[in-house]
C-alpha positions as CSV (number, residue, x, y, z in Angstrom):
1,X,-37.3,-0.3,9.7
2,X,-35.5,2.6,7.8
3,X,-32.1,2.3,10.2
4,X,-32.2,-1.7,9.7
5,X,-32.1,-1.1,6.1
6,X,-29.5,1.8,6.5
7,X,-27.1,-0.9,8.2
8,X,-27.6,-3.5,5.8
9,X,-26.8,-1.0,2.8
10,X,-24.0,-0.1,4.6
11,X,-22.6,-3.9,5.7
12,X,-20.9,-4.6,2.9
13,X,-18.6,-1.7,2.8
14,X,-17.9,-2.0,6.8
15,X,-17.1,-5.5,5.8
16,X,-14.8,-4.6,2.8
17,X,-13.1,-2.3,5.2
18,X,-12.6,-5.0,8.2
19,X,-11.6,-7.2,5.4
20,X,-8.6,-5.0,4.8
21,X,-9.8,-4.7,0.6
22,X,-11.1,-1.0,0.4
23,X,-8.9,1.8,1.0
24,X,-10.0,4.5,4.3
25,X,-12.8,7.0,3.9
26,X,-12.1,10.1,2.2
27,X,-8.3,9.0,1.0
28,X,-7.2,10.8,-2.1
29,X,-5.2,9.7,-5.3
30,X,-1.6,11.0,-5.0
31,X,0.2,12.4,-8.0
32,X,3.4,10.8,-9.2
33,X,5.6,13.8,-7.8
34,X,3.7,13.3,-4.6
35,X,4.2,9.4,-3.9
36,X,7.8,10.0,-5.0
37,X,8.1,12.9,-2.6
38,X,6.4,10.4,0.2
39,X,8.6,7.4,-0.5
40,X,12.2,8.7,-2.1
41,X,15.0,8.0,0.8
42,X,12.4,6.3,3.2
43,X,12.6,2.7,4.5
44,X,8.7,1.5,5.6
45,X,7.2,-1.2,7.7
46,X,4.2,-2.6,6.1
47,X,2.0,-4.9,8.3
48,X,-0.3,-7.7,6.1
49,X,-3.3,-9.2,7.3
50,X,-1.5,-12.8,8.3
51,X,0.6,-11.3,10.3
52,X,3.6,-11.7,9.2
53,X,5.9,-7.7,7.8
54,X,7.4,-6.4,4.8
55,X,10.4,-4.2,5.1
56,X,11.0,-1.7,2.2
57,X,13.6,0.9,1.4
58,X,13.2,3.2,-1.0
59,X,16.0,4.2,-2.7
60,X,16.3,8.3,-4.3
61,X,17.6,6.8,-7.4
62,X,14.8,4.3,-8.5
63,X,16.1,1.6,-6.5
64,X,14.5,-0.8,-3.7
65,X,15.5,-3.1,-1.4
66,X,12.4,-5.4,0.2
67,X,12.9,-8.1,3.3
68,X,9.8,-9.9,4.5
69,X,9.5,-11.6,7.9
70,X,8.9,-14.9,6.1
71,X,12.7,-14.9,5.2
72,X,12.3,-13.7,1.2
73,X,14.3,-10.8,0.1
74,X,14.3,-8.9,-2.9
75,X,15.6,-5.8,-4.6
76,X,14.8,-3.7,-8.1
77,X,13.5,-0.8,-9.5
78,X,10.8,1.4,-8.8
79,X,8.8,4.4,-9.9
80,X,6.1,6.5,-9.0
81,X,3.2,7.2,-11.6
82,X,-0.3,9.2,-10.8
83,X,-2.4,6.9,-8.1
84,X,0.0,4.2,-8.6
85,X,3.8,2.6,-7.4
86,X,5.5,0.4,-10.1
87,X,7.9,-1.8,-9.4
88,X,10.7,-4.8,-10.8
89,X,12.8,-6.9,-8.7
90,X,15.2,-9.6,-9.6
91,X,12.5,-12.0,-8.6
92,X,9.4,-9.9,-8.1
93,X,8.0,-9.8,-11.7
94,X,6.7,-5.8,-12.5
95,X,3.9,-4.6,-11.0
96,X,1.7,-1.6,-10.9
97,X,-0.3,-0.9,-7.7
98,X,-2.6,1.7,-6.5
99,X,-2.2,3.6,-3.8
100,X,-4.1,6.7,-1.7
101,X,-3.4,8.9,0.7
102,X,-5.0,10.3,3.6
103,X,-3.8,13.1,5.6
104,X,0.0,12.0,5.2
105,X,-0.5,7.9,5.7
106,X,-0.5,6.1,2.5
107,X,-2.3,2.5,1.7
108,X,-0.9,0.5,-1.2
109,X,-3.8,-2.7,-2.8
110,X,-2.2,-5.6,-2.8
111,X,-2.1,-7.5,-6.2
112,X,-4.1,-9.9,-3.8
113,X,-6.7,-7.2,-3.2
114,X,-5.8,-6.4,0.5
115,X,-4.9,-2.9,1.4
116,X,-1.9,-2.3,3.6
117,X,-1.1,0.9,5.4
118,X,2.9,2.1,4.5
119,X,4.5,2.9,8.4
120,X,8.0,5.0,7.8
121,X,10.6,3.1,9.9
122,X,12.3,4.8,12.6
């Protein structure tokens, strides 16, 4: 009976996580130096739940450049703050999302709620 009522406690947090809305186990907020140092210069492949990608390229000068695979493009500013990446483009409006790390992958939430995993493009 205990272990039944240990899976149900823990059901809605395996659920969250299959869900793609909780960030991993044991992933840390980054400081703003530290997402800056993870992203400045980098171009990254980001994989959503649908399906479909984002391309982004992260410029070392504040500037980014985004393609999706659904054919919209965009490009704007961008900066780094504790736990967080902010961002404008010409059409995107500004945004603040959080992000963790674990180990050296990092995991951005969606302003939709779902959490994506960043994958540097070789």
């Amino acid at each position: 009976m205990k272990n039944y009522l240990a899976a149900l406690l823990l059901l809605p947090a395996a659920i969250a996580f299959a869900d793609g809305s909780e960030f991993p186990a044991d992933a840390t907020t980054p400081s703003a130096a530290d997402i800056q140092q993870h992203l400045n210069g980098k171009a990254f492949d980001i994989k959503l739940g649908d399906g479909s990608m984002w391309h982004v390229q992260y410029g070392t000068s504040g500037d980014y450049d985004f393609k999706s695979s659904k054919g919209f493009a965009d490009h704007g500013d961008w900066q780094a703050q504790d736990g967080k990446v902010c961002s404008k483009g010409t059409k995107i409006p500004y945004s603040c999302n959080d992000v963790r790390m674990k180990g050296n992958d990092l995991y951005l939430k969606r302003d939709s709620g779902e959490v994506v995993e960043f994958v540097e493009a070789r």
